[in-house]
N, CA and C atoms as a LAMMPS dump frame, in Angstrom:
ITEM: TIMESTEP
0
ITEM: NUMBER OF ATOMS
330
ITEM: BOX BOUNDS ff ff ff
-5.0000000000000000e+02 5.0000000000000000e+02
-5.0000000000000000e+02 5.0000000000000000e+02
-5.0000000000000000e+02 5.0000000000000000e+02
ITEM: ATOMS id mol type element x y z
1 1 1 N -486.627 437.641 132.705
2 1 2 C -485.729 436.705 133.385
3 1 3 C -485.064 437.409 134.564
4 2 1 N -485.061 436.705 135.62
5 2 2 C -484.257 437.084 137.073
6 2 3 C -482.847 437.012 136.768
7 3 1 N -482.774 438.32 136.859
8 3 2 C -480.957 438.538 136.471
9 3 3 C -479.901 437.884 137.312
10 4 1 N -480.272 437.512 138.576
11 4 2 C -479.572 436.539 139.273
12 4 3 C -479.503 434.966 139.037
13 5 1 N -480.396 434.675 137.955
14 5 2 C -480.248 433.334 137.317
15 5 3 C -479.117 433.523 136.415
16 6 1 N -478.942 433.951 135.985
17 6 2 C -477.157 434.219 135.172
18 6 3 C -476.112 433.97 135.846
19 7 1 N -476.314 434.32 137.353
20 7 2 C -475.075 434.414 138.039
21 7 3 C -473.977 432.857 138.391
22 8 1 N -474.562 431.76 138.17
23 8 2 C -473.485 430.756 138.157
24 8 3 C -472.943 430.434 136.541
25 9 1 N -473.407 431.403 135.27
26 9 2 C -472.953 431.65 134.066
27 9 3 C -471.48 432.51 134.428
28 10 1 N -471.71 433.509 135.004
29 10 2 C -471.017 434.937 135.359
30 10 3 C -469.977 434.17 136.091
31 11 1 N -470.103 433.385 137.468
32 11 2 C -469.197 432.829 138.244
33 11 3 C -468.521 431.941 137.547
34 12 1 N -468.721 430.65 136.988
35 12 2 C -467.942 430.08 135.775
36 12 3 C -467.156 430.782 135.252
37 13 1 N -467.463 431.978 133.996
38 13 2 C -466.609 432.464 132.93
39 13 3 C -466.015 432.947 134.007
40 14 1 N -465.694 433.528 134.794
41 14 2 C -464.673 434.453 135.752
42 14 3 C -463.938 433.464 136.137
43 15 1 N -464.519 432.238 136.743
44 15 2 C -463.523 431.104 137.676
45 15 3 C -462.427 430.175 136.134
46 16 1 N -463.431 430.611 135.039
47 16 2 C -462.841 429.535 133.724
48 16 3 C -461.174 430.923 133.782
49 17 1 N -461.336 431.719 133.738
50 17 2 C -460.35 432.607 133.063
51 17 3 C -459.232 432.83 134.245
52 18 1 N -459.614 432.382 135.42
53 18 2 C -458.133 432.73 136.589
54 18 3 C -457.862 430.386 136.092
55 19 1 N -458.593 429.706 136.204
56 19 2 C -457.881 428.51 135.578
57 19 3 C -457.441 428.583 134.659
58 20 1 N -457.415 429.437 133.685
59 20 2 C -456.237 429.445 132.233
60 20 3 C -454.677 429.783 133.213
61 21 1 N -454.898 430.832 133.914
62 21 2 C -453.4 431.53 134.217
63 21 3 C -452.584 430.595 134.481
64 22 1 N -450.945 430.135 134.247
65 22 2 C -450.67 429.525 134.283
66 22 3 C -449.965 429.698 135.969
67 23 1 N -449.593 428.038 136.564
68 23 2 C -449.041 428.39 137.691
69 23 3 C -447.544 428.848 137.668
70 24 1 N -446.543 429.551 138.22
71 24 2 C -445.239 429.921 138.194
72 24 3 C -444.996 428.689 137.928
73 25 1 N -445.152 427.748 139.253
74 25 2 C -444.321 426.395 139.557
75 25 3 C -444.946 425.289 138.68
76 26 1 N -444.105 424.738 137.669
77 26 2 C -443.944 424.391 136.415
78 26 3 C -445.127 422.97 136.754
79 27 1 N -444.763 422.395 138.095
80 27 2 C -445.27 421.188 138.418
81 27 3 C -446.47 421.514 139.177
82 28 1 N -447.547 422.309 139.136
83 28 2 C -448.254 422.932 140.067
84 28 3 C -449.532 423.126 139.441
85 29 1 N -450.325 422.302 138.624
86 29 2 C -451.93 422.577 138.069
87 29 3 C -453.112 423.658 138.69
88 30 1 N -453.343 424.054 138.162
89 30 2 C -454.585 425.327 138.579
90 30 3 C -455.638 423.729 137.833
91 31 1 N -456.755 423.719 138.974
92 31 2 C -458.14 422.735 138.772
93 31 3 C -459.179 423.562 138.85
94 32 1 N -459.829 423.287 138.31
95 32 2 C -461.4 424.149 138.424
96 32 3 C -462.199 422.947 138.35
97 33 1 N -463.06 423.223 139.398
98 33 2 C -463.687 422.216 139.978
99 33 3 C -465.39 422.749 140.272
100 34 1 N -466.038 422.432 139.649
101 34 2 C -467.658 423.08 139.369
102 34 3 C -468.644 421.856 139.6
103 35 1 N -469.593 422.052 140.587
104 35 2 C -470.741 421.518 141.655
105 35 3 C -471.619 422.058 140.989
106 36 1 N -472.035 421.509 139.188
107 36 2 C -473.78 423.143 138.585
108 36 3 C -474.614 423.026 139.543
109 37 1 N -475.134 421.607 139.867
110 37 2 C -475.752 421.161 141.2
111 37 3 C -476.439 421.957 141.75
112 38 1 N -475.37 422.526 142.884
113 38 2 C -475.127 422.564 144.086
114 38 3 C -474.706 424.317 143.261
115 39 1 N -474.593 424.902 142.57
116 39 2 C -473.578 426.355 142.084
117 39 3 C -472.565 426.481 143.119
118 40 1 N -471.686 425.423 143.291
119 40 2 C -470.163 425.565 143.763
120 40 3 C -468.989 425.461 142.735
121 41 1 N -467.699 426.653 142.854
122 41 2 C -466.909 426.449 142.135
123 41 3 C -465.667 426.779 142.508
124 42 1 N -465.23 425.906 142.663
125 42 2 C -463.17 425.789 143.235
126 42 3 C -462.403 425.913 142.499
127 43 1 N -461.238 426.806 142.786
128 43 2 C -459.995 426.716 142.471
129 43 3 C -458.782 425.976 143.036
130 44 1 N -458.57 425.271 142.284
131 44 2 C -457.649 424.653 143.433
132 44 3 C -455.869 424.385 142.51
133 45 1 N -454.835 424.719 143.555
134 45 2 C -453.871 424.827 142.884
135 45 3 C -453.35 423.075 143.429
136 46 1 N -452.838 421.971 142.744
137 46 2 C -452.595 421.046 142.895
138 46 3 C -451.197 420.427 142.428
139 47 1 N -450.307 419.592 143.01
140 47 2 C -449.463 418.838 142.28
141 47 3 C -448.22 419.54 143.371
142 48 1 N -446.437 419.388 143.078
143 48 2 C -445.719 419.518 143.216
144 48 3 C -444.669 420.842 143.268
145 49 1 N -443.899 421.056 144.651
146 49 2 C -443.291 422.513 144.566
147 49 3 C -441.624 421.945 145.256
148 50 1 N -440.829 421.373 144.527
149 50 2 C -439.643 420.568 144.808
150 50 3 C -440.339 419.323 145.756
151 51 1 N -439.906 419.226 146.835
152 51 2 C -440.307 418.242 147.813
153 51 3 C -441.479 418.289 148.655
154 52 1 N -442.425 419.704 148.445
155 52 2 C -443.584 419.447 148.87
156 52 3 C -444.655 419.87 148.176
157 53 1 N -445.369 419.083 149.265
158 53 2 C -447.02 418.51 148.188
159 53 3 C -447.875 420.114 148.454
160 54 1 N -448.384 420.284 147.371
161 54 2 C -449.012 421.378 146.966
162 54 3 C -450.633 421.079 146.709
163 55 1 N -451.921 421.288 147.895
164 55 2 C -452.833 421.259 147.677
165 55 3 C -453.507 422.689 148.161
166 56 1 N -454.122 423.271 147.591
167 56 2 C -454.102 424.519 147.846
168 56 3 C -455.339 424.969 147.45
169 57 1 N -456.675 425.466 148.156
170 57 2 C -457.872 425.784 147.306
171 57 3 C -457.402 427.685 147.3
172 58 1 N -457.635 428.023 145.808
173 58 2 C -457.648 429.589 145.807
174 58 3 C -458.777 430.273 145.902
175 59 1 N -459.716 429.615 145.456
176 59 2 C -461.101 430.477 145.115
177 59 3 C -462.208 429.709 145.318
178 60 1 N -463.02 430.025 146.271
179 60 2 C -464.81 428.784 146.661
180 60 3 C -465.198 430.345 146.456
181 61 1 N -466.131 430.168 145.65
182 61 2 C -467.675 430.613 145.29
183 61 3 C -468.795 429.831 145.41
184 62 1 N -469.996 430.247 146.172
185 62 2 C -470.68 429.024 146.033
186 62 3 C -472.318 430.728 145.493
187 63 1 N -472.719 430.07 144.682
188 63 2 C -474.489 430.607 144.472
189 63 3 C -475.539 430.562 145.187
190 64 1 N -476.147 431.085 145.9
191 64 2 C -477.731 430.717 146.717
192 64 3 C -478.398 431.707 146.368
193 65 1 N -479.494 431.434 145.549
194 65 2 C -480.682 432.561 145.272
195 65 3 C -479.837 433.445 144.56
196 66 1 N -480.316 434.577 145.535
197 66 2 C -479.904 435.867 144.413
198 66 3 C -478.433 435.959 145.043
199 67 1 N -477.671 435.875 145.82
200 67 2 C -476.68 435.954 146.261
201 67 3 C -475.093 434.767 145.386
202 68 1 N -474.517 435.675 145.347
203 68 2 C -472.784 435.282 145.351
204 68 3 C -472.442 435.22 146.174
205 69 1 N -472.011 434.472 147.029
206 69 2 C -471.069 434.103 148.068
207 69 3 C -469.793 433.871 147.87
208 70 1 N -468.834 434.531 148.094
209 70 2 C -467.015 434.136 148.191
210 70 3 C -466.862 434.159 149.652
211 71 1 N -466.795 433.094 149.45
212 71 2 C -466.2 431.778 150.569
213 71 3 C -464.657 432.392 151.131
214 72 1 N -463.87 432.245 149.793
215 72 2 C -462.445 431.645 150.324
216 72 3 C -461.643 432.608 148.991
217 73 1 N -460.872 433.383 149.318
218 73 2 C -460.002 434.416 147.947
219 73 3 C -458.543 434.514 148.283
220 74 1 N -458.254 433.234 148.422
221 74 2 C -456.6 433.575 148.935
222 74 3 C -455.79 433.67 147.098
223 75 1 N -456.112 434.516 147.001
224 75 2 C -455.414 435.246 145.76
225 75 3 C -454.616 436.446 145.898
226 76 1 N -454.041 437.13 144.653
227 76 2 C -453.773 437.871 144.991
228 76 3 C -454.298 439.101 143.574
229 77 1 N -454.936 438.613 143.353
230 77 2 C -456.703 439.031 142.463
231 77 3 C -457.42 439.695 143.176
232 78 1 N -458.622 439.958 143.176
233 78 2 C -459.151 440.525 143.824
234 78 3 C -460.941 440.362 143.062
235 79 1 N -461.231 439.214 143.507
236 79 2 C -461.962 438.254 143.101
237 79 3 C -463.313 438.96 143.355
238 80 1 N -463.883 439.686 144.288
239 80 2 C -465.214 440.426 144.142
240 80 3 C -465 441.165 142.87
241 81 1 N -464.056 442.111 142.783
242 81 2 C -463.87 443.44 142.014
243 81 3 C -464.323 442.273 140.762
244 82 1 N -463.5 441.394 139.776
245 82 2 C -464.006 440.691 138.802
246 82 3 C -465.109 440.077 139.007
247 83 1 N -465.985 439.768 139.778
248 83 2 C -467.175 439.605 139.609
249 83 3 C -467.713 440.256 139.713
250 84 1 N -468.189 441.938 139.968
251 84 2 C -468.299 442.873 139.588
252 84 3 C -468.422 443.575 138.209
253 85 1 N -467.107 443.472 138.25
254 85 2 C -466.431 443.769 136.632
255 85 3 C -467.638 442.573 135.23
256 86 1 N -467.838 441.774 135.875
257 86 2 C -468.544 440.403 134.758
258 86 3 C -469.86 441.098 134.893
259 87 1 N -470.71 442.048 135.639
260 87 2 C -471.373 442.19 135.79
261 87 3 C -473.297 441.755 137.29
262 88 1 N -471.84 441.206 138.191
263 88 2 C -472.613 441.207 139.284
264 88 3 C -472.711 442.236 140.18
265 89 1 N -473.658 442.726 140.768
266 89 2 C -473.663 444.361 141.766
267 89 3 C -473.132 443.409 143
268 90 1 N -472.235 444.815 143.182
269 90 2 C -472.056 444.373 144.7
270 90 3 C -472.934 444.344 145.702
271 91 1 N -473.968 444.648 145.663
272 91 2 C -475.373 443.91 146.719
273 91 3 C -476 442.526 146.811
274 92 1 N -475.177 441.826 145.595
275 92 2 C -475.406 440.528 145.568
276 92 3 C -474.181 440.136 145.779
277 93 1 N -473.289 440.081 146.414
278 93 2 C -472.506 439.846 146.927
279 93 3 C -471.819 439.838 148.132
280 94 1 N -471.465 438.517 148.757
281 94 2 C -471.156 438.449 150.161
282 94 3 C -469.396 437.946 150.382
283 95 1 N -468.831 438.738 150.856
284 95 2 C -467.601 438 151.257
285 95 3 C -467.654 437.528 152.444
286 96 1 N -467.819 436.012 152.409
287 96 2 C -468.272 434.94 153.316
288 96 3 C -467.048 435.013 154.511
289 97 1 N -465.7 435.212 153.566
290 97 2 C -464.16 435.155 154.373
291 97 3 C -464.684 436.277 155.72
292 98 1 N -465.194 436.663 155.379
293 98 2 C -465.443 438.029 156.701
294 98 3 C -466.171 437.724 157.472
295 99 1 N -465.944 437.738 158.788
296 99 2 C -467.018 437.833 159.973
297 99 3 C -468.32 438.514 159.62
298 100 1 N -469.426 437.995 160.152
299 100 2 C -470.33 438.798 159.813
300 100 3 C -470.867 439.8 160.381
301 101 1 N -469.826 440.643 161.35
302 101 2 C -470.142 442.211 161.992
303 101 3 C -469.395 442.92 161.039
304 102 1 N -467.994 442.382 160.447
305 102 2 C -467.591 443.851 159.467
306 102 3 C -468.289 443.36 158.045
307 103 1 N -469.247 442.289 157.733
308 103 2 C -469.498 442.819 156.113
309 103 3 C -469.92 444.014 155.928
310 104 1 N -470.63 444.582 156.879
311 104 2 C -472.103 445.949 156.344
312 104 3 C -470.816 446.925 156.205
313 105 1 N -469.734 446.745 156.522
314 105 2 C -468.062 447.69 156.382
315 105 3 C -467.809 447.541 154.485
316 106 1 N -467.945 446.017 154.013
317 106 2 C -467.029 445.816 153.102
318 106 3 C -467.884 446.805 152.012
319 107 1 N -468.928 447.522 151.867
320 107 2 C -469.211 447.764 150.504
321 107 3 C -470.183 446.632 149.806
322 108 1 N -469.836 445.95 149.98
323 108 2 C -470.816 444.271 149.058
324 108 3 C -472.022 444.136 150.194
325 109 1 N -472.583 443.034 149.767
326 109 2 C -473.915 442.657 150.848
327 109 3 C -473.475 442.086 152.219
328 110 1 N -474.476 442.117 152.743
329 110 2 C -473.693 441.935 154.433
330 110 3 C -474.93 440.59 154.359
């Protein structure tokens, strides 16, 4: 089996376990939002922070082939390192957030 067929297994359990954390702001839902489809998966922080509206995506991962793509990591996680950690190499991995002259910089796949 192509060990990169696991990888929207791997992206799930990682994206399932930052949606447990709870949000500070009492009125403020963490959504996880999964495309098997398509292997897209959102975080999105939703709902109420006193008088304003709180829509907020934290985390797009999306799957193609052998590649992980992170899109979008406005965390304060550090969202390659745990997908890593789950067992993806960082050569299958792209941090999309980056221009694509400094990826071959970040360490992960360019």
């Amino acid at each position: 089996m192509d060990p990169a067929a696991a990888y929207p297994d791997v992206v799930e359990r990682v994206m399932r376990g930052y949606a447990s954390f709870l949000s500070s702001k009492r009125e403020v839902e963490a959504t996880l939002v999964i495309d098997a489809a398509r292997s897209q998966f959102l975080l999105l922080y939703v709902g109420w922070d006193g008088p304003r509206r709180v829509h907020h995506v934290a985390v797009h991962v999306e799957v193609r082939s052998d590649r992980v793509w992170l899109q979008c990591d406005n965390t304060d996680l550090v969202v390659a390192e745990d997908l890593v950690a789950a067992g993806i190499p960082k050569s299958s991995i792209v941090l999309g957030f980056r221009a694509p002259e400094l990826r071959p910089h970040t360490g992960y796949a360019a």
